[in-house]
N, CA, C and O of each residue as an XYZ file, in Angstrom:
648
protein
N      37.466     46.273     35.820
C      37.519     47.536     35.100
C      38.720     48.330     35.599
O      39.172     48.178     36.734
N      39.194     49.138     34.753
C      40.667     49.904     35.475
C      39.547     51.307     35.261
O      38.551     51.580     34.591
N      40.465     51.974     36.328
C      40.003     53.671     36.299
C      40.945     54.226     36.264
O      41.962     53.834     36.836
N      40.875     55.209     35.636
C      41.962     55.859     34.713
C      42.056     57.717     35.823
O      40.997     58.274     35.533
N      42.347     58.057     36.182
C      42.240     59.434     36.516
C      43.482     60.453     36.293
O      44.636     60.362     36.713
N      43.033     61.187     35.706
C      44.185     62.023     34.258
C      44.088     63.276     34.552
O      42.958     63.698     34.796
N      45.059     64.063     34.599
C      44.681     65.460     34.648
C      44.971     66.201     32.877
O      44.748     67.345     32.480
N      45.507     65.066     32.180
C      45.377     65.697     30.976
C      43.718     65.455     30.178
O      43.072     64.408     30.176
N      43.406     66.523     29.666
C      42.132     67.082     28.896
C      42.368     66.274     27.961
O      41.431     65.477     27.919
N      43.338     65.989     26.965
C      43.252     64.929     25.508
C      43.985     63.893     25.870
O      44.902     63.623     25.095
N      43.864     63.206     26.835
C      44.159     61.632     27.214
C      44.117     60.993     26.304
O      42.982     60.840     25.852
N      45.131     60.376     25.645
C      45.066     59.517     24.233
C      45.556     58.297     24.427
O      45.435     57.554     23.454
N      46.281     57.664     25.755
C      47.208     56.945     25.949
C      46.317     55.676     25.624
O      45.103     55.660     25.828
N      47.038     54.607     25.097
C      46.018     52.953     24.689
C      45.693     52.281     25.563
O      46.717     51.855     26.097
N      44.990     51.986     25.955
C      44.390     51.296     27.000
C      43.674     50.363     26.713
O      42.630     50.624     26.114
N      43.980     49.019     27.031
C      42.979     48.002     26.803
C      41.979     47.139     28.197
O      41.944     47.276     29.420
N      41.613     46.678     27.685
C      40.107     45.817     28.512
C      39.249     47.433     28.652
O      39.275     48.549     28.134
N      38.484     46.634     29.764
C      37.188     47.907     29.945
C      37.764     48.776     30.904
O      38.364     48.387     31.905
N      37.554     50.102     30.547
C      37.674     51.135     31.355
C      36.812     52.288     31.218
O      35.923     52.460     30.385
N      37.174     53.016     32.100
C      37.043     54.744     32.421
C      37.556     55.739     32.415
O      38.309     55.682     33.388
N      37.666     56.612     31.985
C      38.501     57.522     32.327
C      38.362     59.058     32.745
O      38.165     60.003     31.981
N      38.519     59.093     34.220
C      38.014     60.665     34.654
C      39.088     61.633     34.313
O      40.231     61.502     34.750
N      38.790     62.427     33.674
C      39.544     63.651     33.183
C      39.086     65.256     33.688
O      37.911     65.464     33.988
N      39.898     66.131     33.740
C      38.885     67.157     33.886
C      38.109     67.546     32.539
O      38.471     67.589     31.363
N      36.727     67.850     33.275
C      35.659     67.816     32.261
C      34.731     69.227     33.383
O      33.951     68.864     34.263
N      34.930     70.294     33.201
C      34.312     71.404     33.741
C      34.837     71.612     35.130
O      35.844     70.922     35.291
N      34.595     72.152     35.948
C      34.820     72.748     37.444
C      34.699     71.651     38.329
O      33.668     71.043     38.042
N      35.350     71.079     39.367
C      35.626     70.248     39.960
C      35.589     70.932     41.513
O      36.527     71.656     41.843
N      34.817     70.755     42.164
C      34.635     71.258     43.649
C      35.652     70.407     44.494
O      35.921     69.231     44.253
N      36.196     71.181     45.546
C      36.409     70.350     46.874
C      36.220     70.011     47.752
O      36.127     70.860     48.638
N      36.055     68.748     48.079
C      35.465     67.770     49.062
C      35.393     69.191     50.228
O      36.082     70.211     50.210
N      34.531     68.879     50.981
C      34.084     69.979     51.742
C      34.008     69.274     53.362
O      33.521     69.982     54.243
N      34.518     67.823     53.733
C      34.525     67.367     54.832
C      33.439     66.971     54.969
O      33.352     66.051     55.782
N      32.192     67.400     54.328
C      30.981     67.076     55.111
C      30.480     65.433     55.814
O      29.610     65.182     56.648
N      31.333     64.613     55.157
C      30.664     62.989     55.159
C      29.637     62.560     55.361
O      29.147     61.846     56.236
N      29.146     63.246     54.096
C      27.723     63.456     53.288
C      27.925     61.913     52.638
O      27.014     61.087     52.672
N      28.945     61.700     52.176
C      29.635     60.587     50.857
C      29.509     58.712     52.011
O      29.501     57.529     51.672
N      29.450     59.308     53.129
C      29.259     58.204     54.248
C      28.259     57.784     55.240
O      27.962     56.815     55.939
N      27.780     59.317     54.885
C      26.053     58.679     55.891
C      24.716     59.139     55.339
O      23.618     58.664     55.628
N      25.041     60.386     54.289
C      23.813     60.761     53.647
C      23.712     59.412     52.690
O      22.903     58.485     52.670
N      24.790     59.688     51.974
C      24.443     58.635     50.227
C      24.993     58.009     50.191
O      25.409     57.931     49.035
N      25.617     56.967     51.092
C      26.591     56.094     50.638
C      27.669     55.731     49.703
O      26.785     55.005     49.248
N      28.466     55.563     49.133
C      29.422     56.001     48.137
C      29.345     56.767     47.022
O      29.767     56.412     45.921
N      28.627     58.191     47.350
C      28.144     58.462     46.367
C      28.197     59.940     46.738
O      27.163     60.316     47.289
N      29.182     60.926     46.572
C      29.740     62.431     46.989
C      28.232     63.199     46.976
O      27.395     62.719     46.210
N      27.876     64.295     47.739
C      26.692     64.728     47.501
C      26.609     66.007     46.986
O      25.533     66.605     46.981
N      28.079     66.708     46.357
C      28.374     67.889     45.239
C      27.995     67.135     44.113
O      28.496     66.060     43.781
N      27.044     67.773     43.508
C      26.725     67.001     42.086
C      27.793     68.413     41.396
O      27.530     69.606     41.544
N      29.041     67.828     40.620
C      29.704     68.510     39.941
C      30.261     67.593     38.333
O      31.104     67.945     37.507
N      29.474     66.467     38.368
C      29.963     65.615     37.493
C      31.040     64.402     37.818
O      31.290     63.449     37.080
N      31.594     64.677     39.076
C      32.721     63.799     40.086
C      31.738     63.222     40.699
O      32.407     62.257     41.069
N      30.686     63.003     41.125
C      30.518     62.554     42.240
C      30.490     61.291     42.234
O      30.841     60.789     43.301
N      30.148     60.451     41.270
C      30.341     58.645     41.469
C      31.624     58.131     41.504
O      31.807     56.942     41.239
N      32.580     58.900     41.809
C      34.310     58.158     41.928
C      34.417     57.308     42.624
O      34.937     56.261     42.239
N      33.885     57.494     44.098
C      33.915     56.229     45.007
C      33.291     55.429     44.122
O      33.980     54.894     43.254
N      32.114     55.231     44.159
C      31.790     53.899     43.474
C      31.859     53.404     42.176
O      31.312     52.380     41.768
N      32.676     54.308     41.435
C      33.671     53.430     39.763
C      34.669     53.073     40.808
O      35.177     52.002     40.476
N      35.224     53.557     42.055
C      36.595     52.485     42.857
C      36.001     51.348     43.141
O      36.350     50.278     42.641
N      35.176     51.462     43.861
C      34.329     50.007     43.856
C      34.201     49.527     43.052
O      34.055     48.418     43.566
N      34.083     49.304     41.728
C      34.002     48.487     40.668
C      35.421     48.392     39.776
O      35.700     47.871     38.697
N      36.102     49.085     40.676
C      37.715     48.681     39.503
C      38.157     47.600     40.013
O      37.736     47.123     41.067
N      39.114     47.081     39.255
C      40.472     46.099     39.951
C      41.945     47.217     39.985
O      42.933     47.271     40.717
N      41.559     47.874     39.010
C      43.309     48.569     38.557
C      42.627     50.122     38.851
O      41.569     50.573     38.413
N      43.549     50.712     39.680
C      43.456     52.501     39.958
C      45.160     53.061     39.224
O      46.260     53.047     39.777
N      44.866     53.417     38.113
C      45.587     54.247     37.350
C      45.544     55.909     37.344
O      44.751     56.616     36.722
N      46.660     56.339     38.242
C      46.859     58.045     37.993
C      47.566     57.959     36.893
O      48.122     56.958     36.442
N      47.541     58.911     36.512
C      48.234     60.150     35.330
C      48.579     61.580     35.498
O      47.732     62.395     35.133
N      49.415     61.901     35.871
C      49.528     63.142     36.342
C      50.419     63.866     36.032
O      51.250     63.249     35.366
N      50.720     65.099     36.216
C      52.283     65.967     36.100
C      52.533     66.007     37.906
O      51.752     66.317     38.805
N      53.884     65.577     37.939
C      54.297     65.647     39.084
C      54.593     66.893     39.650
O      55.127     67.857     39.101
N      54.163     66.772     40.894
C      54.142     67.885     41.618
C      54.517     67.515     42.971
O      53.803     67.010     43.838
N      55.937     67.893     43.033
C      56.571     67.414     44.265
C      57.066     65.899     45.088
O      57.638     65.584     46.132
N      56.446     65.219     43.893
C      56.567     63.813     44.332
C      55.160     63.406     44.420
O      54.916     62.248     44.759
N      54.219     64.211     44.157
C      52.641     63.996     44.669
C      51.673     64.115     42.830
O      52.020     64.234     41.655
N      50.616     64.012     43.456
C      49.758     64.474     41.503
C      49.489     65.850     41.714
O      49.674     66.557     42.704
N      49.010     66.099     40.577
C      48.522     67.531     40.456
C      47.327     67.568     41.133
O      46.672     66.637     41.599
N      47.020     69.312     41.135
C      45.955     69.493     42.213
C      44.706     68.782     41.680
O      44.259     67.924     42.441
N      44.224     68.918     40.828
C      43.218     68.168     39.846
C      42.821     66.644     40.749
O      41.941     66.403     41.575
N      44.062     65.686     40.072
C      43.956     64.490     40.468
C      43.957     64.206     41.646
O      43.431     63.113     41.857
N      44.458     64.908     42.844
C      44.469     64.943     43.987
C      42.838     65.405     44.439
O      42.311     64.711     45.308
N      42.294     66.199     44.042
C      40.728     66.643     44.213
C      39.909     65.163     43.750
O      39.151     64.591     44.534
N      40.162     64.711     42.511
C      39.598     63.629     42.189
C      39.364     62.853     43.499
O      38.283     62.767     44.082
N      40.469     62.330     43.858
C      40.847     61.093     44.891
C      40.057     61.903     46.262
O      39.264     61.299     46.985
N      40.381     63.176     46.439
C      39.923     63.317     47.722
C      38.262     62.890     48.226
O      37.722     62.420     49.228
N      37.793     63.454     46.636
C      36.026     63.213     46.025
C      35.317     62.079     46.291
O      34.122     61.834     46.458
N      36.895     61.084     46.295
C      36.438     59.402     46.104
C      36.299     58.750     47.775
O      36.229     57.559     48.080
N      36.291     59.547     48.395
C      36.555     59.095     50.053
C      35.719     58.043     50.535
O      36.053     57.099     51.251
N      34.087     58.430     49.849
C      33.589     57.396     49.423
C      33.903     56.221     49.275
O      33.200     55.525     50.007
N      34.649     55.605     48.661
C      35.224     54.228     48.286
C      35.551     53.974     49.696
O      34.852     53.014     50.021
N      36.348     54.398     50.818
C      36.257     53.611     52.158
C      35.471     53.974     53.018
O      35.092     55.144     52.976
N      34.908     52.965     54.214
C      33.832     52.920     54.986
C      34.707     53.678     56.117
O      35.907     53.594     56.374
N      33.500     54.577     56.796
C      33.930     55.323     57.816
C      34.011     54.399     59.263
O      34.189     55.021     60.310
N      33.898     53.129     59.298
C      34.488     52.447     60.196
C      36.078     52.049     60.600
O      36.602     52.142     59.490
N      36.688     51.829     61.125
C      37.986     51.235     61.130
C      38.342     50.289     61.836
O      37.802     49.911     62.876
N      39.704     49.648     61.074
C      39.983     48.636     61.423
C      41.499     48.498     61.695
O      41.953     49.642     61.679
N      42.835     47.282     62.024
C      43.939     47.428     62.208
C      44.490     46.782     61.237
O      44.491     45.566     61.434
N      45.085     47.205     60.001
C      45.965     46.668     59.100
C      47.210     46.996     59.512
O      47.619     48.093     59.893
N      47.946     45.679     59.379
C      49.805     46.154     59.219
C      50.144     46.801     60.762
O      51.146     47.474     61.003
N      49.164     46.474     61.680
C      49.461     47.339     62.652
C      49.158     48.628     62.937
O      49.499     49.244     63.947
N      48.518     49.019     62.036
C      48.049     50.578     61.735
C      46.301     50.748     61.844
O      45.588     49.827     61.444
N      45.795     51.817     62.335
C      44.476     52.034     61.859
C      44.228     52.512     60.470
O      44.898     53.354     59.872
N      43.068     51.800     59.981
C      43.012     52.481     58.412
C      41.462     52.438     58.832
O      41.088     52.218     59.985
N      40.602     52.681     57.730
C      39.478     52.975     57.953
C      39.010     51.308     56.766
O      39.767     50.811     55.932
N      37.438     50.780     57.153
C      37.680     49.544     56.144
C      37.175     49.519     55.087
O      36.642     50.587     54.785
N      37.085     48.528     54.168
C      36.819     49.025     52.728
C      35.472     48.697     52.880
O      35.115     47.677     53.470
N      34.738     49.467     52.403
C      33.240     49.603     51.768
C      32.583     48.601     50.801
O      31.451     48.125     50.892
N      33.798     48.305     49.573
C      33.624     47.375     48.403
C      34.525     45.916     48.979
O      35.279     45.716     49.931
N      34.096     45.230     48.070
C      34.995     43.776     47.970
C      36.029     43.521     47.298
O      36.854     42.650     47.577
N      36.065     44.414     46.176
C      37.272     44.641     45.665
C      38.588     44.962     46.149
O      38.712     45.708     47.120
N      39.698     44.407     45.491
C      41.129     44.993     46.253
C      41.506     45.457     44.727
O      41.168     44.893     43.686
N      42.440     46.850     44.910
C      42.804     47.237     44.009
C      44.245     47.472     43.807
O      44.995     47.989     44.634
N      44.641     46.946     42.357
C      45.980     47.375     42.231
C      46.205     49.162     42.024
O      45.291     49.715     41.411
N      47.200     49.928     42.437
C      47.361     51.172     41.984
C      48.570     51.274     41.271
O      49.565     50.648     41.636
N      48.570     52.179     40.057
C      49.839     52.617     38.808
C      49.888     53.901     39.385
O      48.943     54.539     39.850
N      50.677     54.114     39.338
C      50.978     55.954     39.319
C      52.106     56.313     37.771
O      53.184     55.826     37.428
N      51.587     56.932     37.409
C      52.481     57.226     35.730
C      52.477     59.253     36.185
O      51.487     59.983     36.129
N      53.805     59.636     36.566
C      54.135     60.948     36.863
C      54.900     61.206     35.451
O      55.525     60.306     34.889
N      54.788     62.513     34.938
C      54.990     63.469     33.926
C      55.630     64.610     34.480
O      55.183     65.169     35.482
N      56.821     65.049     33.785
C      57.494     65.968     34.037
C      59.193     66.235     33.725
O      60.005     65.310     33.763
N      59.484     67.356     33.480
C      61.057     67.367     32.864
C      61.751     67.511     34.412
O      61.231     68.211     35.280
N      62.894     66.807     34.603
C      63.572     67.035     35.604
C      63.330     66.726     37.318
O      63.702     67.313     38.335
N      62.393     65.316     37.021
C      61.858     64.730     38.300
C      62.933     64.292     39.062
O      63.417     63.273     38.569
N      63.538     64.691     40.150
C      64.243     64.588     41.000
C      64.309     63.436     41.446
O      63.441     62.688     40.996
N      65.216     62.863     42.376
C      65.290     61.220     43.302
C      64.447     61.072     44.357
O      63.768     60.074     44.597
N      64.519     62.451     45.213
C      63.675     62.694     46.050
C      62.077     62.951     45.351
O      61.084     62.394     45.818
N      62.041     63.616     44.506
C      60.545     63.568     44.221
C      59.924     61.965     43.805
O      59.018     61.563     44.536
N      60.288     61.225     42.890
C      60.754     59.570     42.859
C      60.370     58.832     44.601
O      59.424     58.112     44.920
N      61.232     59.230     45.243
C      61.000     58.329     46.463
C      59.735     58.662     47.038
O      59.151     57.672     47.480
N      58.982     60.010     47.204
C      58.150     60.131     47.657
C      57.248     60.203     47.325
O      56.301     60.539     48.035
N      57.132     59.806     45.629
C      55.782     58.957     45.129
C      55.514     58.036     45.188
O      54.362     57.603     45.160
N      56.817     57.255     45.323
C      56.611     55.876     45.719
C      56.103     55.072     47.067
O      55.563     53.985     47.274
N      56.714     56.548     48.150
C      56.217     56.562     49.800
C      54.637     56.739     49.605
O      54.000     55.928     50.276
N      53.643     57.859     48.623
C      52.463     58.006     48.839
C      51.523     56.804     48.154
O      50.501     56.323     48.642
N      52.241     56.410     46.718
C      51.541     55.292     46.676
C      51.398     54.107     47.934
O      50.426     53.904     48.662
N      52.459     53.551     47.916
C      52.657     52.842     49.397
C      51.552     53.012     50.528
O      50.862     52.090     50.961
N      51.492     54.406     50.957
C      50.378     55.221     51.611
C      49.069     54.381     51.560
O      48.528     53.529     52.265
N      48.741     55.221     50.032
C      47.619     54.764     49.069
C      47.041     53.701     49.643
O      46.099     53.473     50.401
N      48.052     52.990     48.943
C      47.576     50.946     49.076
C      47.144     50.680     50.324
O      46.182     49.926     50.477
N      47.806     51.274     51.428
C      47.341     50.920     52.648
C      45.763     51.266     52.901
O      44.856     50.463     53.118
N      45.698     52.652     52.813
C      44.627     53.336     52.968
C      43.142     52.636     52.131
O      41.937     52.632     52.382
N      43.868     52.178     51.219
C      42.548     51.450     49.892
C      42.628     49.928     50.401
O      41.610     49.263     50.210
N      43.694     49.307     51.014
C      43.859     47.845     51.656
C      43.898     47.620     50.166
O      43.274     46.591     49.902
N      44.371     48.168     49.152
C      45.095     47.481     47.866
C      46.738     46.954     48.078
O      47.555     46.560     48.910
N      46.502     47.316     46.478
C      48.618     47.265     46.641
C      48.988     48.102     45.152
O      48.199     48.344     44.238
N      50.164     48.384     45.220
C      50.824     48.826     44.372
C      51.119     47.804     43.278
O      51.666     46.705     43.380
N      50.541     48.536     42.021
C      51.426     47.438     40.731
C      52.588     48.032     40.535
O      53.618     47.361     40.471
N      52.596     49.733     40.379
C      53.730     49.916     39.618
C      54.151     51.593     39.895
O      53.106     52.195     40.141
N      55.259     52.456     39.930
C      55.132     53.509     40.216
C      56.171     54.235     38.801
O      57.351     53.887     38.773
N      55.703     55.123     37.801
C      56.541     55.034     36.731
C      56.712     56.613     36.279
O      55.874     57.494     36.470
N      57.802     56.741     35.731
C      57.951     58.257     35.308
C      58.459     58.386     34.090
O      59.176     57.547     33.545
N      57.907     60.039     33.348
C      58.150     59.909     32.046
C      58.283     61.534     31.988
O      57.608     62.243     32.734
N      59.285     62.110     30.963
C      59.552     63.370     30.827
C      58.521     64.301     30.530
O      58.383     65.417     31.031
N      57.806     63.750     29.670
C      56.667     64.221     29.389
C      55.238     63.793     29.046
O      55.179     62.570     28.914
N      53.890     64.508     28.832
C      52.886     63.845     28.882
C      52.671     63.097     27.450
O      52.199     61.969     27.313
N      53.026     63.787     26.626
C      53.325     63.276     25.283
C      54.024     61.737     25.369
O      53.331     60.788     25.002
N      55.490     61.476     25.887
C      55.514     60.236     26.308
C      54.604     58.955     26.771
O      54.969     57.789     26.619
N      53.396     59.345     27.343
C      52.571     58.610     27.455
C      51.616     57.957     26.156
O      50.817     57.022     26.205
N      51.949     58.674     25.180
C      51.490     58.442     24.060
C      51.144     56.788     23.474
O      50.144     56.179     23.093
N      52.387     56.540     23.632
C      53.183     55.103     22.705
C      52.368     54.011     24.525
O      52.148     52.804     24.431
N      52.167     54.572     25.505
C      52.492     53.481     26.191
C      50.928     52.841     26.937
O      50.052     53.399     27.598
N      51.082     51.630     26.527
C      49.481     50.967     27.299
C      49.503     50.611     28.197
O      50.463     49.996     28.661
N      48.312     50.893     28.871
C      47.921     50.838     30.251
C      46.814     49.863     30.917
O      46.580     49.928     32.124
C-alpha cells in the first residue's frame, strides 16, 4: 500500500495501486512526547484526533509519499505534525545502523520514501536539504529513498502519478 500524506485539502493527484491518503481533515494535535504511542497502545497515538493510526498505515505501506509546500527545504507544518504523530511506526528500542543509533523498526516492512515539494522559487540550498532530511528519514524508518522531486506549484502535481 503507498501512504500518501498531503497538506493539500483537494489532493487530486493520480495515483495508482492501493492507497491512502492523509490530508488535513479537522484539527490535528501535537504529539505531546508522552510515549503513550509505545507503551500504552502500541502503534497506535493515544490523541484520538482522527491521526492517530499513522504509525500503523506505516506499518502496512511499502511506499511513504509526502506532498507538501516547501518550507525551507523541510514540509509544511501540517505534514511535519503528521510524521511526528507516526512515531509509532518505530520501536522504542535501539539498535546500530550505518554506524549510527536509530531506534528499531516495530513493523517488517521497509519503506521506500518520495518527497514531491511545491513552491515558486525553491532555492539549491532548500533542494539539498530536502534531500539531506529525506536521507535522515530513511535512516530513521531503516527504509530508503525512491525519489526527492520539486514542482512550482501544487497545481503541477495535477498531471503527475504517484
Amino acid at each position: 500500500m503507498k501512504l500518501i500524506i498531503t497538506d493539500i485539502e483537494n489532493f487530486s493527484a493520480l495515483i495508482s495501486g492501493e492507497h491512502k491518503v492523509i490530508k488535513p481533515n479537522g484539527k490535528i494535535r501535537h504529539c505531546i512526547g508522552c510515549f503513550g504511542c509505545w507503551v500504552k497502545t502500541p502503534g497506535k497515538c493515544v490523541l484520538q484526533d482522527g491521526y492517530a493510526e499513522t504509525g500503523g498505515d506505516m506499518g502496512k505501506c511499502t511506499e511513504l509519499i509526502l506532498v507538501s509546500r516547501c518550507c525551507y527545504g523541510s514540509v509544511s507544518p501540517f505534514v511535519k505534525m503528521v510524521q511526528d504523530r507516526a512515531i509509532s511506526y518505530i520501536h522504542p528500542d535501539f539498535v546500530i545502523r550505518k554506524g549510527e543509533m536509530h531506534h528499531k523498526r516495530r513493523y517488517q516492512n521497509v519503506i521506500a520514501l518520495s518527497l514531491h515539494l511545491y513552491g515558486e522559487n525553491i532555492t539549491d540550498i532548500e533542494k539539498e536539504t530536502a534531500r539531506e532530511l529525506m536521507e535522515a528519514n530513511a535512516d530513521n524508518y531503516d527504509g530508503l529513498v525512491k525519489g526527492v522531486y520539486f514542482y512550482q506549484s501544487a497545481e503541477e502535481l495535477e498531471g503527475v502519478v504517484l
